[in-house]
N, C-alpha and C positions, 0 to 999 in steps of 0.2 A: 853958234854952237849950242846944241839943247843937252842938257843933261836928263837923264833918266831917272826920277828917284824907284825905286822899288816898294813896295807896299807888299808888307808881307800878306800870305794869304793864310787864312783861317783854318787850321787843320780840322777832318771832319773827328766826330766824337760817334762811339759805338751808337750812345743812351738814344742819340737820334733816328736810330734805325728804327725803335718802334715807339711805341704810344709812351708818356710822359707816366699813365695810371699805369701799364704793365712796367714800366722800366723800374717804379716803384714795389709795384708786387713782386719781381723778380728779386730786388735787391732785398729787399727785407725778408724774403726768405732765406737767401745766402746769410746775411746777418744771422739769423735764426739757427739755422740749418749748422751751421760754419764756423759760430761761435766771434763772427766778425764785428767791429763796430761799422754802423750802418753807413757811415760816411769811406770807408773802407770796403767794404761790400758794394757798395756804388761804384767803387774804384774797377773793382772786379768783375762787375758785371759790363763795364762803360768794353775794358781789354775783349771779351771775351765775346760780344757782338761784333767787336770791327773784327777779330781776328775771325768769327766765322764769316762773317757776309766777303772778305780774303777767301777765306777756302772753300766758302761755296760756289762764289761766282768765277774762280778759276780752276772747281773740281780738282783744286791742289792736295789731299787725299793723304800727302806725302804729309804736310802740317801736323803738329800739334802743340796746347797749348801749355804753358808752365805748369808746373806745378802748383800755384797761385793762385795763376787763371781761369785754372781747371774747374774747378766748385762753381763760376759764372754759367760756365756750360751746362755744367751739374743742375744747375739750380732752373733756370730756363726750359731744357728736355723735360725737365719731370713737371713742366707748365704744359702739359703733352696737348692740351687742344689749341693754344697761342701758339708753341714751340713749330707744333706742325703748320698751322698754317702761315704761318711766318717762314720758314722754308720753304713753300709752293709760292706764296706770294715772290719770293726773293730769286730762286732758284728756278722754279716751277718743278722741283723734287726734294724728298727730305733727306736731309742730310743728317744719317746717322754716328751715333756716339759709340762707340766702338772703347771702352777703357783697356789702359795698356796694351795698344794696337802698336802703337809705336815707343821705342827708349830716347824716352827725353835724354839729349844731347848738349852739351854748351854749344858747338856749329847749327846743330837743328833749329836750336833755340832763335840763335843769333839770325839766322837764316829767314825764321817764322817773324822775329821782329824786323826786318829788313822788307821784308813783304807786303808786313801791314804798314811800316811807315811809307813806300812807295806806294800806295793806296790812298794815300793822303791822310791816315790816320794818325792823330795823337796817339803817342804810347809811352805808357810810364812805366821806362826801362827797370825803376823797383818791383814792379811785378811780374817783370819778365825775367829779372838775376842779369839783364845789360848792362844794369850803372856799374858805374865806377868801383863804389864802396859796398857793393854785393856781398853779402856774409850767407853760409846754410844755413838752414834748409830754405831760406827765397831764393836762392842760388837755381840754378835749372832745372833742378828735381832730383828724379828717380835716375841720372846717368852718370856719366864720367865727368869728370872737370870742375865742380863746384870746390 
């Protein structure tokens, strides 16, 4: 009889989508920008690549991200000559930012993190208002439920 062991497998990380010098120029703006500390704005920026390269590569359209997350985005779009080409590279079109296109939801939410972790992404459900011990305003944002 063989036994099987399992080896768990390494979930992917956003920061690795792009360059290690932009993943740093990104974050320390959000820091700046956001009022974050920089090890926390890493955090944000890490969420906020996997959840795009999720909604790019499946034109899920429907997504969006925390209220938390949000400022990762924030911060990256306004890197307008990386941001761009970093969506043609990824997509082969840019994937626009649209602010309050959609009303953050606790389903939406839950939904948006559900999508990125089946993508194989780490996600730390504190910046998305999933954990357990979720308090507002990191709670899901601007909707119902928090």
């Amino acid at each position: 009889m063989t036994t099987m062991v399992e080896t768990p497998v390494a979930l992917r990380r956003g920061r690795d989508l792009v360059s290690p010098e932009l993943f740093e120029k990104v974050s320390e703006f959000c820091a700046e920008e956001y009022g974050h500390e920089l090890s926390t704005a890493r955090n944000i920026v890490d969420q906020a690549l996997a959840f795009l390269k999720v909604m790019g590569d499946a034109r899920a359209f429907d997504m969006t991200p925390s209220q938390v997350v949000d400022p990762g985005w924030h911060s990256f779009a306004l890197h307008t000559r990386a941001y761009a080409a970093w969506c043609q590279e990824q997509f082969g079109y840019f994937l626009d930012h649209e602010p309050k296109a959609t009303v953050r939801t606790r389903p939406l939410i839950g939904s948006v993190v559900e999508r990125v972790k089946a993508a194989g992404f780490y996600v730390d459900e504190r910046l998305w208002g999933a954990a357990k011990d979720c308090n507002p305003p990191a709670c899901c944002g601007d909707g119902d439920g928090c």
